[in-house]
MDTraj code that builds the backbone (N, CA, C; nanometers):
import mdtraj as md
import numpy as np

residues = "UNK UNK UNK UNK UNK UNK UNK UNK UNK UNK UNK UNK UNK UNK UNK UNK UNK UNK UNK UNK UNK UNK UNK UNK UNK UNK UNK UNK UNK UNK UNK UNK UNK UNK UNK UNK UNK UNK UNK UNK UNK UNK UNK UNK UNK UNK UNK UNK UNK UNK UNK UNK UNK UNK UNK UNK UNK UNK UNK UNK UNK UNK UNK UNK UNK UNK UNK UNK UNK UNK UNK UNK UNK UNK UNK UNK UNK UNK".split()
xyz = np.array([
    [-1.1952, 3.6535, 2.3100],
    [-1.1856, 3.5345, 2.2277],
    [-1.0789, 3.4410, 2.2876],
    [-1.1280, 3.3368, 2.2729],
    [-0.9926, 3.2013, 2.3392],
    [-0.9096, 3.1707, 2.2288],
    [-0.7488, 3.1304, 2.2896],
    [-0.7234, 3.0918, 2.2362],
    [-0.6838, 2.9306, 2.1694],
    [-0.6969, 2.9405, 2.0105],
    [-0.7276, 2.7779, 2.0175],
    [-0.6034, 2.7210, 2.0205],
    [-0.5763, 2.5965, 2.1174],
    [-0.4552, 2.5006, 2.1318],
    [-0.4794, 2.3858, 2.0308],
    [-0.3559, 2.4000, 1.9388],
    [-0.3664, 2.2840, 1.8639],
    [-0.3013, 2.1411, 1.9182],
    [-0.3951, 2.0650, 1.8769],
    [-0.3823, 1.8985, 1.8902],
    [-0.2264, 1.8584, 1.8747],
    [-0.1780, 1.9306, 1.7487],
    [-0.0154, 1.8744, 1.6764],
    [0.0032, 2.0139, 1.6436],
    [0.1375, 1.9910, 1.6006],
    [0.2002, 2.0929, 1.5221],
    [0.3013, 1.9979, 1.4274],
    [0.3399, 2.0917, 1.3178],
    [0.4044, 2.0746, 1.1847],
    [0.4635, 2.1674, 1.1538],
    [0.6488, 2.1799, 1.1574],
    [0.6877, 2.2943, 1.1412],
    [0.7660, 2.2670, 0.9945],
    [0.7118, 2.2918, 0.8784],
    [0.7436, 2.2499, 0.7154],
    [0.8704, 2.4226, 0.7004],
    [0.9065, 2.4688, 0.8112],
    [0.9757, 2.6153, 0.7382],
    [1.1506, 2.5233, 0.6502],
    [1.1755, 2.5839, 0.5431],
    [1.2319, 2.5131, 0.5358],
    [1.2301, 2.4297, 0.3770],
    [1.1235, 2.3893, 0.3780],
    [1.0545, 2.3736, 0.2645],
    [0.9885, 2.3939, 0.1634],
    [1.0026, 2.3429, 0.0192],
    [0.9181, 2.4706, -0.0944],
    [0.7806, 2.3319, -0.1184],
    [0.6998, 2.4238, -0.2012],
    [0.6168, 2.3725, -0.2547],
    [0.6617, 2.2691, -0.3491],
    [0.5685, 2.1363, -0.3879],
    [0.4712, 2.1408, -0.2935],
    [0.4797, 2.0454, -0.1494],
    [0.5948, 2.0549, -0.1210],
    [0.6107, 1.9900, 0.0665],
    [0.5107, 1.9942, 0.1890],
    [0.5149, 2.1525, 0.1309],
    [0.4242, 2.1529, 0.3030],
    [0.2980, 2.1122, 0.2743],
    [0.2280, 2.1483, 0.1606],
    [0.1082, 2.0772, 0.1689],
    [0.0862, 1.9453, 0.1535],
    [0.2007, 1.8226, 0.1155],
    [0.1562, 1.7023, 0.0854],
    [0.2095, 1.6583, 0.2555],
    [0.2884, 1.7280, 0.2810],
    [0.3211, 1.7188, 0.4374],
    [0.1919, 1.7388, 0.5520],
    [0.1434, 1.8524, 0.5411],
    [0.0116, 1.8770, 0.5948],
    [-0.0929, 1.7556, 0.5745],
    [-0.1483, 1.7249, 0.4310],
    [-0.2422, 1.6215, 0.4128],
    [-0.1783, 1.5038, 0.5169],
    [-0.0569, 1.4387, 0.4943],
    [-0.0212, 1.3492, 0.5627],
    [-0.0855, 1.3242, 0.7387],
    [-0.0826, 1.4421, 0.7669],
    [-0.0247, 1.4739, 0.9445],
    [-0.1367, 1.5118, 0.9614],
    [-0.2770, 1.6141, 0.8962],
    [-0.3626, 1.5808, 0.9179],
    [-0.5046, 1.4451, 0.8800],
    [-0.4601, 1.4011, 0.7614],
    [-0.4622, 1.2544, 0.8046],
    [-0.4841, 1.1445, 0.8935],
    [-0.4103, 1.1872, 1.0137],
    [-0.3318, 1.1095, 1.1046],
    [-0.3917, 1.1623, 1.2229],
    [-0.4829, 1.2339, 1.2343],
    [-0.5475, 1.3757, 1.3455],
    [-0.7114, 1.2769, 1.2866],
    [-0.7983, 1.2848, 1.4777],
    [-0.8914, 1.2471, 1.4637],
    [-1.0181, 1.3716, 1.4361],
    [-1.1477, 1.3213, 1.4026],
    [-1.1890, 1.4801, 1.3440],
    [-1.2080, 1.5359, 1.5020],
    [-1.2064, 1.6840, 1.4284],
    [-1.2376, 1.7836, 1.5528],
    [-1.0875, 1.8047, 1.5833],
    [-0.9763, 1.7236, 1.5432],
    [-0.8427, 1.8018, 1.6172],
    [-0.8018, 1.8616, 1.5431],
    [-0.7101, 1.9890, 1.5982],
    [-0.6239, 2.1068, 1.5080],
    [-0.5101, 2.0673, 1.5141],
    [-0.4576, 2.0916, 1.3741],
    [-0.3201, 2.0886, 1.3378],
    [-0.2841, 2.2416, 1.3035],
    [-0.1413, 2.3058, 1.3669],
    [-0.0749, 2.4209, 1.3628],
    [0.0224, 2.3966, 1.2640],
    [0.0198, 2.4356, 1.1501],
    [0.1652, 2.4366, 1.0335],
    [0.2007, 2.5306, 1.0588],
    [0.3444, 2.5400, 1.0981],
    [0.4442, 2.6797, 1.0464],
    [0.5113, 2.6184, 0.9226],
    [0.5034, 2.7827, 0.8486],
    [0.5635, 2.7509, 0.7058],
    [0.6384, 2.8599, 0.6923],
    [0.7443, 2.8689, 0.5491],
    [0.7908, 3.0282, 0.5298],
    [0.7870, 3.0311, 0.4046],
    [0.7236, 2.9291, 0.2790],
    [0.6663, 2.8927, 0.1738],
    [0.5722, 3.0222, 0.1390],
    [0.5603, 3.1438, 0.1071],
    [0.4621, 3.1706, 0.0510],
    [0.3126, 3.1453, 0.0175],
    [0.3388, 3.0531, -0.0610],
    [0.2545, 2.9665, -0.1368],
    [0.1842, 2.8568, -0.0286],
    [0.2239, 2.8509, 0.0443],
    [0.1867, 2.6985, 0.1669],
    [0.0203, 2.7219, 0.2035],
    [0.0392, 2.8847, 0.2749],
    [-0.0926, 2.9296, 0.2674],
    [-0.2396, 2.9010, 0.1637],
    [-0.2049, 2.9699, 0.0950],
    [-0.3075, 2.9353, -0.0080],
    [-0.3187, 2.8063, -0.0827],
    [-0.2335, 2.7277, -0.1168],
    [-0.2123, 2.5886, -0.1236],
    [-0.2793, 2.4958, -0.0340],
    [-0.2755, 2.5254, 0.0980],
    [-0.3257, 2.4701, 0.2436],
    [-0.5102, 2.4911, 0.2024],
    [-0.5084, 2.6618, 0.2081],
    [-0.6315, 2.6763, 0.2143],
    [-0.7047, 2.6101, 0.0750],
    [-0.6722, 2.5823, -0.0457],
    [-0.7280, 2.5369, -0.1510],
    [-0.7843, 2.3658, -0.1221],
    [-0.6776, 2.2984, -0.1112],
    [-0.6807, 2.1755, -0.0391],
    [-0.7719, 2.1465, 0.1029],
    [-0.7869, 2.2634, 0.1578],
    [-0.9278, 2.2378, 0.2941],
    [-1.0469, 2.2578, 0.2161],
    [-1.0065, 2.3188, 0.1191],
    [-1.1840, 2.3479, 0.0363],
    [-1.2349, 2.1767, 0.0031],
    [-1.1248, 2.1690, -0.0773],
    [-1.1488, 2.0314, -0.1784],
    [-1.1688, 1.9071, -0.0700],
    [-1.0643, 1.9018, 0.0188],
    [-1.1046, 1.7872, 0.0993],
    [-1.2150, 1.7417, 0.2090],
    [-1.2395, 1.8979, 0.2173],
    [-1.4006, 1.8778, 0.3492],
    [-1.3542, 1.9151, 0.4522],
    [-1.2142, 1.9510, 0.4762],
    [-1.1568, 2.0467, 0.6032],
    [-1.1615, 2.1636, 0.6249],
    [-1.1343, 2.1720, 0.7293],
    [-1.1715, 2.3199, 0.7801],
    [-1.0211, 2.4370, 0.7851],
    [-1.0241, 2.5452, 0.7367],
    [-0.9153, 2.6234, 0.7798],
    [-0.9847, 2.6822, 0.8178],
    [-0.9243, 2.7426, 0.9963],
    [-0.9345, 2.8025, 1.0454],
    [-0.8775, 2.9386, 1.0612],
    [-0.7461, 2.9638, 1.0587],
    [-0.7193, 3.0434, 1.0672],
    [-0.5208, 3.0689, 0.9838],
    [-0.5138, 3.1896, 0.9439],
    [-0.3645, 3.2217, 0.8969],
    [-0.2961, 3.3534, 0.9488],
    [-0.2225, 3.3249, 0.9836],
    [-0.1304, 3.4564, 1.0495],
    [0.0192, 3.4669, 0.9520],
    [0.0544, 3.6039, 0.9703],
    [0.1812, 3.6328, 0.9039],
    [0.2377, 3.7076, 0.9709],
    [0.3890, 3.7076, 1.0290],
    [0.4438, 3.7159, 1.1207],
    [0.5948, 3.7306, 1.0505],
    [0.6472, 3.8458, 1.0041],
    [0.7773, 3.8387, 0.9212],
    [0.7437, 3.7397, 0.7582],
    [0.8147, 3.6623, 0.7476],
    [0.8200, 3.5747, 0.6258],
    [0.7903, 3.4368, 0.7040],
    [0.6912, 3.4237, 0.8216],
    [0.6639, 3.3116, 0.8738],
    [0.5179, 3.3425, 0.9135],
    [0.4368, 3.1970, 0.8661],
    [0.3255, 3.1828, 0.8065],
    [0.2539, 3.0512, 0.9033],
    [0.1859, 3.1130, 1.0327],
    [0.1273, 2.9823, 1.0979],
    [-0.0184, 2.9774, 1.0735],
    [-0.0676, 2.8754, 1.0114],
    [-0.1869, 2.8354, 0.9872],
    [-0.2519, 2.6818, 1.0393],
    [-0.3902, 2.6941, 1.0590],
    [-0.4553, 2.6566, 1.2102],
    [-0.5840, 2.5688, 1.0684],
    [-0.5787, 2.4235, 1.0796],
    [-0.6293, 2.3425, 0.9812],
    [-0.7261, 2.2639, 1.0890],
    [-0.8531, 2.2817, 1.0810],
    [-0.8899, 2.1257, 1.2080],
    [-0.9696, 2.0030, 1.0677],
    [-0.9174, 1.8814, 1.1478],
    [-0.9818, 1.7572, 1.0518],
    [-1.1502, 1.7615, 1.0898],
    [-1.2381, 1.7462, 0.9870],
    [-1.3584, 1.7394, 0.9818],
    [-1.4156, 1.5337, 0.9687],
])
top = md.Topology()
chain = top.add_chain()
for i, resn in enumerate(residues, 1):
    res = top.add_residue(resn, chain, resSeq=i)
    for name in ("N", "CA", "C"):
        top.add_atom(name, md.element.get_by_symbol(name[0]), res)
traj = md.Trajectory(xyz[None], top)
């Protein structure tokens, strides 16, 4: 399997809810479709927040990893 290189990155660690996700909407936003945006978070909640918000908006999550109490998740704009 390849690995996917994201377009941007967004590192929200640092931040509580709801930051990273109104942070995320912003920045992917701003991403043409087809590009990936990489959030690192350490929010808990960012995850599933992220992924709720790709449902509703027509985006895609791709992918979430957990790595200690750090949380990189892989969003591409549709």
């Amino acid at each position: 399997m390849t690995e996917i290189v994201p377009d941007e990155k967004l590192d929200v660690r640092g931040e509580c809810c709801p930051y990273p996700l109104i942070l995320t909407k912003k920045k992917v936003e701003s991403l043409k479709s087809g590009e990936i945006l990489e959030i690192t978070a350490d929010d808990p909640v960012a995850p599933q927040n992220i992924d709720a918000w790709t449902k509703k908006s027509g985006n895609k999550l791709i992918s979430v990893k957990k790595e200690g109490n750090i949380f990189t998740v892989l969003v591409q704009r549709t």
